[in-house]
Structure formats: C-alpha cells, structure tokens
DRENLUMFI-665349 format. One record per residue (C-alpha): residue number from 1; x negated, z, y negated; residue in three letters. Coordinates in Angstrom, 3 decimals, padded with zeros to 6 digits. Layout:
DRENLUMFI-665349
@seq = NUM&east = X&up = Z&north = Y&type = ala
...
END
This chain:
DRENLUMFI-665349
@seq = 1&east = 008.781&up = 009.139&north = 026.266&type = unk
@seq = 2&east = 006.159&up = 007.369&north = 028.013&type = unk
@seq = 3&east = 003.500&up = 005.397&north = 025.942&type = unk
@seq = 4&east = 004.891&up = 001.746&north = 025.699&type = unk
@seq = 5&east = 001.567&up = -000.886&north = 024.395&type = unk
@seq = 6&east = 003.639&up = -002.369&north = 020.821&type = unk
@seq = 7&east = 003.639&up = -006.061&north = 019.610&type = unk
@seq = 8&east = 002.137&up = -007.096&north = 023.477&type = unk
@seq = 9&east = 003.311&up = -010.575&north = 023.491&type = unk
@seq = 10&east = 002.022&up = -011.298&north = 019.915&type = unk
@seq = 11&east = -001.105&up = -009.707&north = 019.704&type = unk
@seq = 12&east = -002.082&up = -011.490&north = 023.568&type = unk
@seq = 13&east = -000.855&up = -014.801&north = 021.988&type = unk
@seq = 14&east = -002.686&up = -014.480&north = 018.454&type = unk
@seq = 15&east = -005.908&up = -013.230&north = 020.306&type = unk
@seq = 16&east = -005.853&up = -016.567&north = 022.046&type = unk
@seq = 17&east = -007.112&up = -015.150&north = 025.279&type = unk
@seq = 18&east = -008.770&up = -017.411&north = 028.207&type = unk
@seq = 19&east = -010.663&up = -017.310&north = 031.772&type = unk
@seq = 20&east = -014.227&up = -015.632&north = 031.670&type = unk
@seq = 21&east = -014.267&up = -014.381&north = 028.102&type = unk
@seq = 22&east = -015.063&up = -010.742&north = 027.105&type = unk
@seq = 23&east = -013.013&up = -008.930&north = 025.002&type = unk
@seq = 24&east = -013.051&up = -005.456&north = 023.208&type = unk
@seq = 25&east = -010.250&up = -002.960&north = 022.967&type = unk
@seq = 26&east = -011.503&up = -000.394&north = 020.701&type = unk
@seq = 27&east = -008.712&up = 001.997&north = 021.658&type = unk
@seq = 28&east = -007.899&up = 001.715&north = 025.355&type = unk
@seq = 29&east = -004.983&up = 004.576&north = 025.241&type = unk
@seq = 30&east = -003.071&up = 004.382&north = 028.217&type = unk
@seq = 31&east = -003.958&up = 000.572&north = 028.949&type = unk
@seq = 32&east = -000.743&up = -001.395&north = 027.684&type = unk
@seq = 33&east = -002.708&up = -004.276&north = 025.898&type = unk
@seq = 34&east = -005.628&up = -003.641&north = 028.282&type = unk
@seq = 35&east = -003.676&up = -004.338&north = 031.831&type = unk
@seq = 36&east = -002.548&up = -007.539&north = 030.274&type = unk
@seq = 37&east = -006.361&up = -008.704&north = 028.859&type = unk
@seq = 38&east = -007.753&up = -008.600&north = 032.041&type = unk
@seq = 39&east = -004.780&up = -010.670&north = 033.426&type = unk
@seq = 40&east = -005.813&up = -013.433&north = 030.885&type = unk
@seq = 41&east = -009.522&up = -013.529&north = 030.703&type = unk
@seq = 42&east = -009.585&up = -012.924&north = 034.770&type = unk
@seq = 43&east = -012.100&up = -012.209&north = 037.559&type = unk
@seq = 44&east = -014.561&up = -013.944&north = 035.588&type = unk
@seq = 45&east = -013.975&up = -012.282&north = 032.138&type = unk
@seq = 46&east = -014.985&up = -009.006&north = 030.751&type = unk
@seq = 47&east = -013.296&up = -005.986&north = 029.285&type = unk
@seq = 48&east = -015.116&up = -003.450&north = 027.042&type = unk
@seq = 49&east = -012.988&up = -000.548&north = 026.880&type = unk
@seq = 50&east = -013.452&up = 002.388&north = 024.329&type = unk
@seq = 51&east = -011.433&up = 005.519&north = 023.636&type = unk
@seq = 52&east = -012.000&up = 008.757&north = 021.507&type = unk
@seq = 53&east = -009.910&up = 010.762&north = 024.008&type = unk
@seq = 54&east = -012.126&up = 011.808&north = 027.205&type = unk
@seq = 55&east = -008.533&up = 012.207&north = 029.100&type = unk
@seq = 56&east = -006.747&up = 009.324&north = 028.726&type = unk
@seq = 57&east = -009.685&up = 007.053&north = 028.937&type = unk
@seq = 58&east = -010.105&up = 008.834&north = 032.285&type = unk
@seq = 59&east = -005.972&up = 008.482&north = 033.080&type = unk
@seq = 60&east = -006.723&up = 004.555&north = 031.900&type = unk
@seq = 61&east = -009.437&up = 004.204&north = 034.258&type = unk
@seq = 62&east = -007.735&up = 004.890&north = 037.252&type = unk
@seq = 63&east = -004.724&up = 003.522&north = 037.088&type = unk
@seq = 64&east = -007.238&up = -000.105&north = 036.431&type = unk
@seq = 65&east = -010.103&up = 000.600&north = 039.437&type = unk
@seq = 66&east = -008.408&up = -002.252&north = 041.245&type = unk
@seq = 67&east = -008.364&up = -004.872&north = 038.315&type = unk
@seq = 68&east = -010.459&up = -008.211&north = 039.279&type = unk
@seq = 69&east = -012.056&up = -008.351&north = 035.638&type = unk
@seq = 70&east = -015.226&up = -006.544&north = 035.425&type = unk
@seq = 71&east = -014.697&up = -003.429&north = 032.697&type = unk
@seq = 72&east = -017.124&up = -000.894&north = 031.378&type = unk
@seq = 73&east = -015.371&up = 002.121&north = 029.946&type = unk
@seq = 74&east = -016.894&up = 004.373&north = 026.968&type = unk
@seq = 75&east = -016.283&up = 007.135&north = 025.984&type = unk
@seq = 76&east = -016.805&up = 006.455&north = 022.035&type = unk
@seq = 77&east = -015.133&up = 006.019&north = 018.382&type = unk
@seq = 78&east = -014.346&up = 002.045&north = 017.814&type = unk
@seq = 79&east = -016.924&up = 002.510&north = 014.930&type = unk
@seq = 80&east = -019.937&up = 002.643&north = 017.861&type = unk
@seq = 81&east = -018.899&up = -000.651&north = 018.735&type = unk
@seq = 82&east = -022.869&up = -001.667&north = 018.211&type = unk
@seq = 83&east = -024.383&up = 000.743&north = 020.256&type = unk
@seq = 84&east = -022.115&up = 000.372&north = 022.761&type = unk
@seq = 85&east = -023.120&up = -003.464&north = 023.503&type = unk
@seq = 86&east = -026.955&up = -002.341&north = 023.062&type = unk
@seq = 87&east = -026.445&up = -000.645&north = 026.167&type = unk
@seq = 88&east = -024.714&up = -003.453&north = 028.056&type = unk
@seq = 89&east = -027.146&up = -006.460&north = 026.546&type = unk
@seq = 90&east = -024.292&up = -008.472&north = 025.201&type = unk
@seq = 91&east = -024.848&up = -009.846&north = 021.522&type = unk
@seq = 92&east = -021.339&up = -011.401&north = 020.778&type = unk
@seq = 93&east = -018.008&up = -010.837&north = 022.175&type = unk
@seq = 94&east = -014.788&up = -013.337&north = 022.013&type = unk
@seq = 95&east = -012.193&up = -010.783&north = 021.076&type = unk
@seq = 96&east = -011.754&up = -007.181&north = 020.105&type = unk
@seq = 97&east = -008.425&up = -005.062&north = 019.749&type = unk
@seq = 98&east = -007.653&up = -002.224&north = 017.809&type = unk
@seq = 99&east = -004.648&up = -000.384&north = 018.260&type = unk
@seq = 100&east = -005.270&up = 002.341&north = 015.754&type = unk
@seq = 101&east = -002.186&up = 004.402&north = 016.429&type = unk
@seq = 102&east = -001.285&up = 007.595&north = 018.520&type = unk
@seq = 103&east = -000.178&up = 006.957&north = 021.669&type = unk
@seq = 104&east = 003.106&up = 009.310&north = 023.016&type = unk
@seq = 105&east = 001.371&up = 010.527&north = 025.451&type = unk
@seq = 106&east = -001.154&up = 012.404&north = 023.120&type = unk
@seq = 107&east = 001.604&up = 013.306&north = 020.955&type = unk
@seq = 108&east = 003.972&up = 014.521&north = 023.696&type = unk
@seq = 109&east = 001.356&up = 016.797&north = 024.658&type = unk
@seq = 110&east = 001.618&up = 020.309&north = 023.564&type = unk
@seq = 111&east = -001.941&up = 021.422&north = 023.745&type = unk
@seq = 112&east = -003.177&up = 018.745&north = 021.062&type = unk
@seq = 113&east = -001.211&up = 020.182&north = 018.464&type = unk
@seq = 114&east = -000.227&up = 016.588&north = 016.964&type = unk
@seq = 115&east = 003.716&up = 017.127&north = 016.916&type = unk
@seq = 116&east = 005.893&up = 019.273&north = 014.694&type = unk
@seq = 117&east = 008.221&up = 019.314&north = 017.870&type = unk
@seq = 118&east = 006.319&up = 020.588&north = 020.456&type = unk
@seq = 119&east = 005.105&up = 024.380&north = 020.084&type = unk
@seq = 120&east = 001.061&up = 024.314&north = 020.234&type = unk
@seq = 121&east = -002.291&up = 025.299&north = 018.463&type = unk
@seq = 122&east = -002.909&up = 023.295&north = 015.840&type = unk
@seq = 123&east = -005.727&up = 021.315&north = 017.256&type = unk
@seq = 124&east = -005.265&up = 017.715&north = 016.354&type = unk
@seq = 125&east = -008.281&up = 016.314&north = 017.925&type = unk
@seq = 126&east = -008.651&up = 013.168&north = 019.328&type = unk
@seq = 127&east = -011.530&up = 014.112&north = 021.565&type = unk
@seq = 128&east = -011.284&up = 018.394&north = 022.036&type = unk
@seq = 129&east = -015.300&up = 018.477&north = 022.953&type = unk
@seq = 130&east = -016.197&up = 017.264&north = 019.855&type = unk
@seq = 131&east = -017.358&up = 019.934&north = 017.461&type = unk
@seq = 132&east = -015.609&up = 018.902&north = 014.514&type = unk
@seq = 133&east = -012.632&up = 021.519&north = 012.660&type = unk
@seq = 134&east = -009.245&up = 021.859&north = 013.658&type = unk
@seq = 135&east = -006.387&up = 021.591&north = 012.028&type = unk
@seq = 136&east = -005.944&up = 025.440&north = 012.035&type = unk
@seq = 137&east = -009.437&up = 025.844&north = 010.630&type = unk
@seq = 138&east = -008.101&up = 023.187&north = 007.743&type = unk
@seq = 139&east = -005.345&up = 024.977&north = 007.048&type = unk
@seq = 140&east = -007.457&up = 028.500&north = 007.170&type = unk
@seq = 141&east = -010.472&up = 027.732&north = 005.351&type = unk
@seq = 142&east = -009.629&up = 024.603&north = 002.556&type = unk
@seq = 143&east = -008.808&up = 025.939&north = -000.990&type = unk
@seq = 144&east = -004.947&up = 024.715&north = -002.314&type = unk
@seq = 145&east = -005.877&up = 022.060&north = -004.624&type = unk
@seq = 146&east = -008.153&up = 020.496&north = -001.413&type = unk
@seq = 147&east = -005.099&up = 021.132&north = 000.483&type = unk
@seq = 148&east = -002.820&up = 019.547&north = -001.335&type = unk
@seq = 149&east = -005.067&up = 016.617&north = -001.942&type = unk
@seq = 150&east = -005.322&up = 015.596&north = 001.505&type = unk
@seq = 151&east = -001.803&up = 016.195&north = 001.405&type = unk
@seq = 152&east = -001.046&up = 013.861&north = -001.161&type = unk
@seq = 153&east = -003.912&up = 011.026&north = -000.182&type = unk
@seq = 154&east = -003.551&up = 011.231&north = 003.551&type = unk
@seq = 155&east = 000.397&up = 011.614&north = 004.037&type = unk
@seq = 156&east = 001.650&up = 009.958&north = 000.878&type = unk
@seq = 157&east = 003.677&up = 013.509&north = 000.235&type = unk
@seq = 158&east = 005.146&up = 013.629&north = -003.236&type = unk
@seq = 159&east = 005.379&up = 017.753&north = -002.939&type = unk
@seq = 160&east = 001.989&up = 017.700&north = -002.112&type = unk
@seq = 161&east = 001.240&up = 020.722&north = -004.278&type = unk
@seq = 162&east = 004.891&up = 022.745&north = -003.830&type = unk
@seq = 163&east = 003.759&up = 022.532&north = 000.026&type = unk
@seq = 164&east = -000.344&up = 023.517&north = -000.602&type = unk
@seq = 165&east = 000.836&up = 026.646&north = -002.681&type = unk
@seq = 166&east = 003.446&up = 027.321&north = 000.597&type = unk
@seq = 167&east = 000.753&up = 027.082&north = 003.072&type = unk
@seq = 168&east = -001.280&up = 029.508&north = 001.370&type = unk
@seq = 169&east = 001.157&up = 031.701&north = 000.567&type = unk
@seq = 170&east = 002.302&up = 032.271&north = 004.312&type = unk
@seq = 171&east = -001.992&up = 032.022&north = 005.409&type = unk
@seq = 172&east = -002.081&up = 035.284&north = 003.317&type = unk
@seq = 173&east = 000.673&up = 037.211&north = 005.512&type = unk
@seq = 174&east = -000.554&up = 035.666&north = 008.683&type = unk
@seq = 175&east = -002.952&up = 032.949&north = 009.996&type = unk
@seq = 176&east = -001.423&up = 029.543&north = 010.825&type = unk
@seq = 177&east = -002.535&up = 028.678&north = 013.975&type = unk
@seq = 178&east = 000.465&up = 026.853&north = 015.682&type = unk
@seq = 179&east = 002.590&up = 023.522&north = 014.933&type = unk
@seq = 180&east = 005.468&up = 025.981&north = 014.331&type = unk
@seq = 181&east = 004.416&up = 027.847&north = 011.715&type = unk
@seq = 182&east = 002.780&up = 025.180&north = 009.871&type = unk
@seq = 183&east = 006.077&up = 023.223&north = 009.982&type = unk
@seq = 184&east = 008.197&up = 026.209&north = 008.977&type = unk
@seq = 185&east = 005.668&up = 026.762&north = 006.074&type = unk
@seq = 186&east = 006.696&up = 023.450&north = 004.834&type = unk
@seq = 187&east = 010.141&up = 023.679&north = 005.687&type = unk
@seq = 188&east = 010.333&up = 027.102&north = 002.906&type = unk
@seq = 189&east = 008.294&up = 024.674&north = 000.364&type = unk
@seq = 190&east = 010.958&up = 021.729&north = 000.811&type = unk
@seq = 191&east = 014.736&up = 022.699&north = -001.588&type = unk
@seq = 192&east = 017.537&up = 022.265&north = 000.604&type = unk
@seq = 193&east = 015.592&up = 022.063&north = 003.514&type = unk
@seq = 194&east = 016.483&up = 025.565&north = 005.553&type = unk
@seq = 195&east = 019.556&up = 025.674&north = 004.480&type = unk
@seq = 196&east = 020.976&up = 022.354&north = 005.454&type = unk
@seq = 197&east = 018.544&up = 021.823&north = 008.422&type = unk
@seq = 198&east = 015.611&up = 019.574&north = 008.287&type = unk
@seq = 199&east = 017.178&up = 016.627&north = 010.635&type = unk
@seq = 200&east = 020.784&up = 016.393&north = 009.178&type = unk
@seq = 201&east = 019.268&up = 016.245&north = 005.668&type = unk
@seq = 202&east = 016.242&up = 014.371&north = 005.859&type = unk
@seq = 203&east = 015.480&up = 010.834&north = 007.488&type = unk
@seq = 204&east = 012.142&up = 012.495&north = 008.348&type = unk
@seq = 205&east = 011.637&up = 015.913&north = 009.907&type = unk
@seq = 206&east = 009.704&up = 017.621&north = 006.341&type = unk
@seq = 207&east = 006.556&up = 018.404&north = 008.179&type = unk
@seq = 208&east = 005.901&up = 014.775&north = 009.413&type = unk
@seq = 209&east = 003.809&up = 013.666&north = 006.542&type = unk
@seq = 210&east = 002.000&up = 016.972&north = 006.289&type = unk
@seq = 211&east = 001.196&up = 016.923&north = 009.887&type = unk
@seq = 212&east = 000.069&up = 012.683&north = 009.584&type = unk
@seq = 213&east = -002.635&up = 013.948&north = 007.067&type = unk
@seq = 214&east = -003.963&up = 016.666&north = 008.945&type = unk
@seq = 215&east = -004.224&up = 014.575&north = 011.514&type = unk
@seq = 216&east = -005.999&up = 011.756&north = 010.270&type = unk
@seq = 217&east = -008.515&up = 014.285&north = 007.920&type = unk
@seq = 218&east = -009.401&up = 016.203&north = 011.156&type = unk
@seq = 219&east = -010.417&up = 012.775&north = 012.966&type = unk
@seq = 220&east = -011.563&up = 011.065&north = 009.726&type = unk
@seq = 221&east = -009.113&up = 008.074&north = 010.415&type = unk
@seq = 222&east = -009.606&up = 005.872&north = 007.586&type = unk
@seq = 223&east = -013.385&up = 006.841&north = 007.516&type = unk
@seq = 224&east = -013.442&up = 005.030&north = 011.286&type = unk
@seq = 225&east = -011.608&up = 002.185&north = 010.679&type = unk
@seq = 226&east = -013.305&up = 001.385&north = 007.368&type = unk
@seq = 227&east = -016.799&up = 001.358&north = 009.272&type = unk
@seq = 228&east = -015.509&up = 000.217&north = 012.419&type = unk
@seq = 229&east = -014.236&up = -003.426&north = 010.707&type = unk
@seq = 230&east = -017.644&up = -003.480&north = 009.149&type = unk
@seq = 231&east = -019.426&up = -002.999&north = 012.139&type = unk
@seq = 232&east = -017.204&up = -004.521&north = 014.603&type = unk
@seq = 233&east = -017.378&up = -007.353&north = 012.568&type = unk
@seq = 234&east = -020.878&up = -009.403&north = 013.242&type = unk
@seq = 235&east = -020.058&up = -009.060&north = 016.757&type = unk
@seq = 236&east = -017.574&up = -011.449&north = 017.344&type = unk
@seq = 237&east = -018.291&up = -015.198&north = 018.158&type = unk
@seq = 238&east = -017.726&up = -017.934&north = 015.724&type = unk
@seq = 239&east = -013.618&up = -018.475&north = 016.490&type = unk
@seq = 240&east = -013.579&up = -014.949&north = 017.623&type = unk
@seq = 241&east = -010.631&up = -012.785&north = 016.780&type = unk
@seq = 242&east = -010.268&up = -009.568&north = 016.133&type = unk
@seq = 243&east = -006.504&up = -007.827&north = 015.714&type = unk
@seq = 244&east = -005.648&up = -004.508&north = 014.456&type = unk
@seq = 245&east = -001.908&up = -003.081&north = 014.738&type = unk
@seq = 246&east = -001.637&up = -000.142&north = 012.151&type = unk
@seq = 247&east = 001.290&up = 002.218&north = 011.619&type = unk
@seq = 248&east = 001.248&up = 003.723&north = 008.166&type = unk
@seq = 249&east = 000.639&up = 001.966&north = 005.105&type = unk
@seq = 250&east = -002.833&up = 003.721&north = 004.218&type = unk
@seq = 251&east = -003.977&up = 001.799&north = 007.662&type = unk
@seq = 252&east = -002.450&up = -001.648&north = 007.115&type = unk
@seq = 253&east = -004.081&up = -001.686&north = 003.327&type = unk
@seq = 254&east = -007.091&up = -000.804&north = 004.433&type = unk
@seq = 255&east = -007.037&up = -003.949&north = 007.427&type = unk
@seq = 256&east = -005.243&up = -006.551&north = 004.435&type = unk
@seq = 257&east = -008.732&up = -005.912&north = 001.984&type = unk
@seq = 258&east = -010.502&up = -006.335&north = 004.251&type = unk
@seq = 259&east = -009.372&up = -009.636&north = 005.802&type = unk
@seq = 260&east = -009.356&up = -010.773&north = 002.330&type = unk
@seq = 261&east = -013.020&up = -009.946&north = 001.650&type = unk
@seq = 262&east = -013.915&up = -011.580&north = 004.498&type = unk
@seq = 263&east = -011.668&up = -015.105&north = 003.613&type = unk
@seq = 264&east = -013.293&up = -014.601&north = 000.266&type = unk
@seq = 265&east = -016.597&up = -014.474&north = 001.008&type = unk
@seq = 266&east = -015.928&up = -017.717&north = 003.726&type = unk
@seq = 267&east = -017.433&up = -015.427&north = 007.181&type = unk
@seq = 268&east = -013.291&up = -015.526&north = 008.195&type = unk
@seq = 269&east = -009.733&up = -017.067&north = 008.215&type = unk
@seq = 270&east = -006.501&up = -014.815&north = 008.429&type = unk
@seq = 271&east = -004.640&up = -015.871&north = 010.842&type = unk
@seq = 272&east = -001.585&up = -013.995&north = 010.070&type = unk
@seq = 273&east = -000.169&up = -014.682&north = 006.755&type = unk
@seq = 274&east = 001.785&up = -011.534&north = 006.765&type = unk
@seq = 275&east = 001.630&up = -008.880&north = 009.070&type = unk
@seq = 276&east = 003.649&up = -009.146&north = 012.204&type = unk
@seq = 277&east = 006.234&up = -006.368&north = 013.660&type = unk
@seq = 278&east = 007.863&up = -005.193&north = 016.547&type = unk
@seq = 279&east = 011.272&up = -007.245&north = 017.077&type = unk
@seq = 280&east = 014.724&up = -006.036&north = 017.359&type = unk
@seq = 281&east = 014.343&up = -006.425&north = 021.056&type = unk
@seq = 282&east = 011.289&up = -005.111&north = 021.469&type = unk
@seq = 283&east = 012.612&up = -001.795&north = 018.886&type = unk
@seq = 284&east = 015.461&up = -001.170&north = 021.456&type = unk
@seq = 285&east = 013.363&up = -000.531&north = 023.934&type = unk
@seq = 286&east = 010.860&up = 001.396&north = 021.800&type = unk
@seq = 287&east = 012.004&up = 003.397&north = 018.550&type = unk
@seq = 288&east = 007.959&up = 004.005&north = 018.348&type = unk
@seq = 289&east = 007.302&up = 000.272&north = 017.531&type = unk
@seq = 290&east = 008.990&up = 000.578&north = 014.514&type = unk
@seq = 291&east = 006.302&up = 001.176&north = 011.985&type = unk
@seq = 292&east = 003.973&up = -001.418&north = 014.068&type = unk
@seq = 293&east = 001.585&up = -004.104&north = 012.044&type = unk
@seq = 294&east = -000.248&up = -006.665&north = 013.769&type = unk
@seq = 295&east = -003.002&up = -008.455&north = 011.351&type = unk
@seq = 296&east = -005.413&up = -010.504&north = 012.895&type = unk
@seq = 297&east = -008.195&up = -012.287&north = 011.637&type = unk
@seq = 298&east = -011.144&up = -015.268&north = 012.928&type = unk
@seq = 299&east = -014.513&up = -015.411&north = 012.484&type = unk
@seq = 300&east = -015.689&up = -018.568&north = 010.880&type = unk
@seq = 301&east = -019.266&up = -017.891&north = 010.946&type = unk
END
C-alpha cells in the first residue's frame, strides 16, 4: 500500500496556511502534507523539511526539485529543530507539522524490520547509520523484567510478562534475529493463539503491540517528541501553529499535556477542542488513517 499523507484537508485548514510564510514539517516522509504546504505558502514561502530516515527524505526530495517554494531539506530528528534554523539564520517560523507516525512505505519494507508480516532482520531503525541498538540486540541483550517493561509501557500489552519469559525462553535455543521468530515467540506466549490462528482469533495480529514497543524504544519515540514540543516550541511566531497527528494513545497523551501546560501557563491556545480523525471517507480510502489524531495548538506569546 502506498503511503497516503492522513487528516490532509484538516491539518492544511487548522494550520491556517498563506503566501510567503515558512513552515516546518518535522517529519517530511514521503511528502503528502509537504506537496500541499508549498502549494499554500507559494513561490514566496518557505518549507523546512526534516526527516530521521536518510532514504525517504532523499525519495521526498526528488519527487519536489521542481516545487516553486524555496525548501531546505535535513537530515535530522524533529527534536534538532533549533539547530537546524541556526544554520539557516531564521529566528521564528509561522507553522510547523509533525506527523509522528510510520509511514507504509517504511513499514512495507522488509529490510527495516518494522512489520510482523514481512520476513526481515529485526532492525527497526528509523535512520540505519545511526549507531544506536537494534531491535535484535534488544531482544538479545535486555534482561526479562526490562523486557517486559518496555513491553508493558511502550505497547500497552497486558501479557507483558507471559511474552518477556517467551522471548527468553526461545533466545536460549536460538538468537532472535528476524520479524518471524520474534512474532512466533509471541504467538507460543499468547493461549489460543496457534491453535486457532492469530488473524481469525484476534482483532490484532498478537505480535503488533510487542513489535510497536520495540519500535518506539529502539528510536526513543516518546523521548523525541517530549523534547521536540519543548524545543520546537519558542520557535513559532506569535499566532503560529504547530499540529501534531499521533497514532497510539501513549503519543496523543503526551501532545494533550502538553497543550494544556502551555494554555495554562497563557504562552498558547488549543485550537482543537478534541482531537480530530480521519473521516469515513477519508478511512475508505485508507484503513491506515484509522488510528489518526490531529491536535493543534497557537502560540499566544
């Protein structure tokens, strides 16, 4: 399935995008939101686009070289938003984006190890040159009880510990190194599970929780996004906006305190009462969209 960009007509509408202003997407992906900025803020506006994944920020870039907007692409975590405007002089930006899901293209790729349905190494690595551990060396080197907590914290999974004691269980007959065996060493933790068939059975293939908080450990997830609001932040221009569309509850919480701290302390406003999602429409098109929350917020001061 190719990568759709969710919520596109809300989040370009809430942003309140115009002629000549520069804007931020913090996670350019495959350039769904992005293609449609630069058709708002125009040959006069700026786009400053940033992506953890060296490949499809390259992919991205080529398929915009002819766009009229000027755009700077970096390669960077949404976190570096700071240093990334050091280098380009520019104190305050109108806008920023951050669309802090996977896109399908990373997760239709086999070599990244993110999906439970395509055989790969378990690599899970947003950006592959960065020297940070895998997912295998997760699964190799933690102790069960640190297993099981990311387990528990990162993918909500109420068998966090039947699954831990699995995993170790089957490391100790034979490394885990692919997205097969790591899903089939859940599968044996799960009752009912092999023997009725993990699709049939269960609304959710058994390993996707599992494989959501290896995932987001490996790339320290919530870590970025926590500093990346923080940082992101004192950047934006009094009226600025900045919108986030999460997928998982552990995301969206982390977006709702913080909008709150900042209406609380009087620097913003929320702009969305409640977190918008993908409409029926729009979910008939894309299945992916379903999980999809848009918050936004405005600066105030």
């Amino acid at each position: 399935m190719r990568h759709k960009a969710v919520l596109l007509r809300e989040t370009l509408e809430l942003l309140k995008l115009e002629p000549g202003m520069t804007v931020v997407d913090g996670t350019l992906g495959s350039g769904g939101h992005a293609m449609e900025i630069v058709k708002q803020i125009g040959p006069h506006g700026r786009l400053i686009a940033l992506d953890r994944d060296p490949e499809a920020l390259e992919r991205t870039k080529q398929s915009m070289a002819e766009s009229s907007a000027a755009i700077s692409f970096f390669n960077e975590n949404f976190k570096n938003l700071p240093q990334v405007l050091q280098k380009l002089n520019i104190s305050s930006v109108n806008a920023v984006l951050l669309d802090v899901g996977f896109s399908s293209d990373q997760l239709d790729e086999p070599a990244r190890g993110f999906s439970f349905e395509k055989e790969g190494l378990l690599d899970m690595r947003l950006n592959q040159q960065e020297p940070v551990a895998t997912a295998a060396d997760l699964v190799a080197d933690l102790p069960e009880h640190e297993l099981e907590s990311i387990f528990r914290e990162y993918g909500e999974e109420r068998l966090a510990r039947r699954i831990a004691r699995a995993v170790c269980w089957r490391r100790e007959k034979e490394p885990i190194q692919t997205t097969a065996q790591l899903a089939a060493a859940v599968i044996s933790a799960i009752p009912g599970a092999r023997s009725r068939g993990a699709r049939p059975y269960f609304k959710k293939h058994p390993a996707t929780r599992v494989f959501q908080a290896l995932r987001i450990a490996v790339n320290d997830e919530l870590g970025s996004l926590r500093e990346g609001l923080e940082n992101i932040w004192p950047y934006l221009h009094c009226g600025g906006r900045l919108g986030v569309i999460s997928f998982h509850s552990l995301e969206d919480r982390i977006v709702k305190r913080k909008f709150l701290a900042w209406k609380e302390d009087g620097s913003g406003t929320i702009v969305t009462r409640k977190p918008l999602e993908a409409s029926e429409a729009e979910l008939a098109e894309n299945s992916r969209a379903r999980s999809a929350k848009l918050r936004v917020a405005e600066k105030k001061v």
